[in-house]
N, C-alpha and C positions, 0 to 999 in steps of 0.2 A: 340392149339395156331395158330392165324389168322398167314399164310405167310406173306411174307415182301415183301412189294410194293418193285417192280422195277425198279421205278421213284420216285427221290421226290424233290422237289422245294422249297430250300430255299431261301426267301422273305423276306430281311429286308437290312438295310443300317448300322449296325454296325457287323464292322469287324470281331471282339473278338466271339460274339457269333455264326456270320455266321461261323467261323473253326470252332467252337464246336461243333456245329449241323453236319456239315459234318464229324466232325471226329466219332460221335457220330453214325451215317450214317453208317460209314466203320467198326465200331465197332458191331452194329448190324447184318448186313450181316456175319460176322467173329461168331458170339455167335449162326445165324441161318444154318450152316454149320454143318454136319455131320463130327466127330473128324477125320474120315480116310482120310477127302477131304484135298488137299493140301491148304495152305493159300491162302486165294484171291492174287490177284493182283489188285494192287492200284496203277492208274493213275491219276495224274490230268494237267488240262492244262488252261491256263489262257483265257478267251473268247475271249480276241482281237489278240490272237496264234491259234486259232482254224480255220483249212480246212478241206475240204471235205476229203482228205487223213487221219489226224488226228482223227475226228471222229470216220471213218470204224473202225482207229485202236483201239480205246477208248472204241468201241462196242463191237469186236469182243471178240471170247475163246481165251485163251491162249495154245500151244503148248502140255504144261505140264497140262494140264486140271485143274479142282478148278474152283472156281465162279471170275470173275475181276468187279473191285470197280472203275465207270469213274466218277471224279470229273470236275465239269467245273466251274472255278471260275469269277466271275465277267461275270456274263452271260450279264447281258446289253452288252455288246461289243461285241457279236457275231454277225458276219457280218447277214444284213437278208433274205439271202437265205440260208443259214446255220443253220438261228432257224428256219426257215420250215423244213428243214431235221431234225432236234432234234425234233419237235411238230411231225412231220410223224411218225420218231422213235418210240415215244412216247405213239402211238397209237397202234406199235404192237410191242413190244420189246425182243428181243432174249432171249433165257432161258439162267441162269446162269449169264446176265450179270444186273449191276445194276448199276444206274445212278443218284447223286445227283448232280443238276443246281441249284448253288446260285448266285442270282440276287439283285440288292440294292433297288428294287422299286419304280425307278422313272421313268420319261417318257421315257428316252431312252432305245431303245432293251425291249419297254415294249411289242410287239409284242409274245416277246418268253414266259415272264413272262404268258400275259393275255392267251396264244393258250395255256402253259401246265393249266391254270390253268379251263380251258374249257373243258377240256376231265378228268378234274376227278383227276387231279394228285394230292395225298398228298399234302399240305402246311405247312411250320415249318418255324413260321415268329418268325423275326430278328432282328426289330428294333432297335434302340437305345433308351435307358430309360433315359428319361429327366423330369421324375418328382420324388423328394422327396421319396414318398411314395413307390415308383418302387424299385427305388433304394435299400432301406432298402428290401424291399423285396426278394431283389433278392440276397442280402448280407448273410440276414436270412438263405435262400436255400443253398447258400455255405457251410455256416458251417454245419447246420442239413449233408448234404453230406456230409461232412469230419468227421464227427461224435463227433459233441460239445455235449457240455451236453444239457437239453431244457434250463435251465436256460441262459447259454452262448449265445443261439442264440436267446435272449431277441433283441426286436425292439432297446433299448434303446443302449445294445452294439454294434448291428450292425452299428448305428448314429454315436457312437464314434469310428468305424471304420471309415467309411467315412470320419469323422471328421478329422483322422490322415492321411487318404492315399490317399484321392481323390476321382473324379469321374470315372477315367479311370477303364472298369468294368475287365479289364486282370490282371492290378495291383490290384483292389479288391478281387478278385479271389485268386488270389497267395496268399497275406494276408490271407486270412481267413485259407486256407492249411497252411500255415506255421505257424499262431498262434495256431491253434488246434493241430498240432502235436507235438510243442513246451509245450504244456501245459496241455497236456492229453484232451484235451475238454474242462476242466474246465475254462474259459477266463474269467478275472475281465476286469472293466477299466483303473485298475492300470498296467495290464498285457499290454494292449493298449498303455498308454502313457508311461511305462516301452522298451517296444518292438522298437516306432518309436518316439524316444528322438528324438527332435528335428525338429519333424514332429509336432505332436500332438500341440505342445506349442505353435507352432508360427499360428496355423490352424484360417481361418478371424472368425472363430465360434466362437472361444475360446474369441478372443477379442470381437466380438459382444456381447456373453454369458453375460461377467462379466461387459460388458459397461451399459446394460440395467439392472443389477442388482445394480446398481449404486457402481461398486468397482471399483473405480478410481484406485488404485493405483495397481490391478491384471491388467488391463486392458489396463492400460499403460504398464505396465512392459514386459504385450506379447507382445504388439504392437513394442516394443524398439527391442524386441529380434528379431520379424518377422523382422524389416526393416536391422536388423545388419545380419542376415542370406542370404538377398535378397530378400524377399517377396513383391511382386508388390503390391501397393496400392491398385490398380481396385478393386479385391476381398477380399479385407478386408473391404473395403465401401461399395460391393455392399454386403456382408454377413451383417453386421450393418444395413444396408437401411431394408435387408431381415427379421431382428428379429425384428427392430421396427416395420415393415409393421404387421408383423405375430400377435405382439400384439394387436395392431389396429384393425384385422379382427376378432381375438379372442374375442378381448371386446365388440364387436358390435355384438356377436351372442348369443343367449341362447338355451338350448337345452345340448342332453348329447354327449360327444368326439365321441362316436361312431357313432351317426348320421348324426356330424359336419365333420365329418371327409374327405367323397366325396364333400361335397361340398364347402370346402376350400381346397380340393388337400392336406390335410397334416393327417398323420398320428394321431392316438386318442390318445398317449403318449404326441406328441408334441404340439398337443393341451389343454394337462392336465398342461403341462410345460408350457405354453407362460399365462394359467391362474395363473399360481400361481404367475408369474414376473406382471403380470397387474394391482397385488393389490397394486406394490408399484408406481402405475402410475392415474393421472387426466388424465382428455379428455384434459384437456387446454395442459398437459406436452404434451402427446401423438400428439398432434399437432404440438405442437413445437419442436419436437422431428425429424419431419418427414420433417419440412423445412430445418433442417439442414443435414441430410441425402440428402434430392437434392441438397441442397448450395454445399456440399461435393461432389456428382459423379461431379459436375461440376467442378469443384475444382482437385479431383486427378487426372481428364480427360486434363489435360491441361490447366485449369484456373488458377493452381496456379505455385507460383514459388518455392514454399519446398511442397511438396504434403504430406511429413512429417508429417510437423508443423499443416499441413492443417488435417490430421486425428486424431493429437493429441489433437489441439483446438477442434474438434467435439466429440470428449470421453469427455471431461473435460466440454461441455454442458449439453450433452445426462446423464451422470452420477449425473451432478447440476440437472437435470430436475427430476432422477429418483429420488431421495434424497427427489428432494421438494414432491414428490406426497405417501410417504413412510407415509400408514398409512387413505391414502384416496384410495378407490376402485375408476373404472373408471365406 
């Protein structure tokens, strides 16, 4: 078994996964110890707390011997004569002791980022997932880790997780562990909107879903609930604006989901789905569909005076429109 670097540099700008990776970190070094060795000692200290004193200490052994674990968080903030001393460090680093720098990877304190990343050090990037397909993917890996069945951690259940809990990937995380343990692995979508009553129904998906399948009357119904619960406008138009779009792009391409699938950013499921919604759509609806979706962000944006009324009238087109094309492919 290759040893374990005694640098490594975490490189991305979202929070949730930069503790993982570190905790992940301390975790390794703890599994690469010999049973008789006493528990590491695990330090961390915030980059824009970090002095020349603090370091020493964060580098050095401990009294009672074992391996010590220095975290340095928010490395961009470390002063920069301070990430020369870490990049030096860096270069020859004491036995025993071992060092994860997580950085957000932007221009500040990118000095410290770009010097570890010039002499070789590990990289375990962080970013934040802002596309779709990410997302699901990375929802997928939750559960397989928690131990869902394969069935369970279908692309298509992971969707309706998101669906019900958000984008935030700490609260998706949790979800997934607490539905899998809840349910032996076995997760339906019944399990989903059973679980987060009250989440799931009001989700802008769920109204966009049934507004482009022209069911007026499901579509309104969640739309009632979301605004009786508190659910902002914004994203409920902008999830609507999102599924007519998604039809639109789908109707205009041929080829199979799996090919389509990088080059419209969306998953080969959900491109199997936005075909099958398109047959009840013309290019002329689809068009028209898509002026009202702009009338509308401008509209729940502060153009209108009920931003309400102003979403409800836009279902009650969008759903006329899907109606008239039921029956004609686009």
């Amino acid at each position: 078994m290759a040893a374990l670097e005694p640098i490594r540099l975490i490189l991305g700008d979202d929070e949730f996964l930069a503790e993982r990776a570190a905790a992940e970190y301390v975790k390794a070094v703890r599994a690469d110890m010999p049973e008789t060795d006493p528990a590491p000692a695990v330090n961390r200290i915030s980059g824009g707390d970090l002095n020349s004193g603090a370091f020493a200490e964060l580098t050095s052994p401990t009294l009672f011997g074992g391996a010590v674990v220095g975290v340095i968080e928010s490395g961009q903030d470390v002063d920069k004569d301070l990430a020369a001393a870490v990049i030096a460090y860096a270069k020859r680093p004491a036995p025993g002791i071992y060092l994860a720098v997580c950085h957000n990877g932007g221009n500040k304190g990118k000095g410290l980022s770009e010097g570890l990343k010039k002499i070789d050090v590990p990289v375990v990037r962080v970013s934040k997932i802002k596309r779709q397909p990410d997302r699901v993917a990375f929802v997928r890996g939750e559960l397989r880790a928690a131990g869902a069945s394969p069935r369970s951690a279908s692309a298509e259940i992971a969707d309706t997780i998101i669906q019900a809990v958000g984008s935030d990937l700490r609260e998706l995380a949790s979800a997934c562990a607490q539905l899998v343990s809840d349910t032996d692995g076995n997760i339906t979508h019944e399990n989903v909107a059973r679980y987060y009553s009250g989440r799931a129904e009001v989700s802008g998906f769920a109204v966009a879903d049934a507004t482009i399948s022209g069911d007026t009357g499901e579509a309104l119904g969640a739309l009632r609930w979301a605004m009786q619960v508190g659910v902002d406008p914004v994203p409920i138009a902008d999830a609507l604006a999102m599924a007519v779009r998604n039809l639109s792009r789908v109707a205009a391409e041929r080829g199979g989901a799996a090919q389509l699938a990088g080059q419209l950013g969306m998953a080969p499921w959900q491109i199997e789905k936005s075909r099958k919604q398109a047959r009840n759509w013309t290019a002329d609806a689809l068009a028209e569909a898509m002026r009202v979706c702009a009338r509308l962000n401008g509209e729940v944006k502060g153009g209108a005076d009920d931003r309400g009324w102003a979403l409800e009238h836009a279902i009650l087109e969008i759903t006329r429109l899907s109606a008239a094309g039921k029956g004609s492919r686009v």
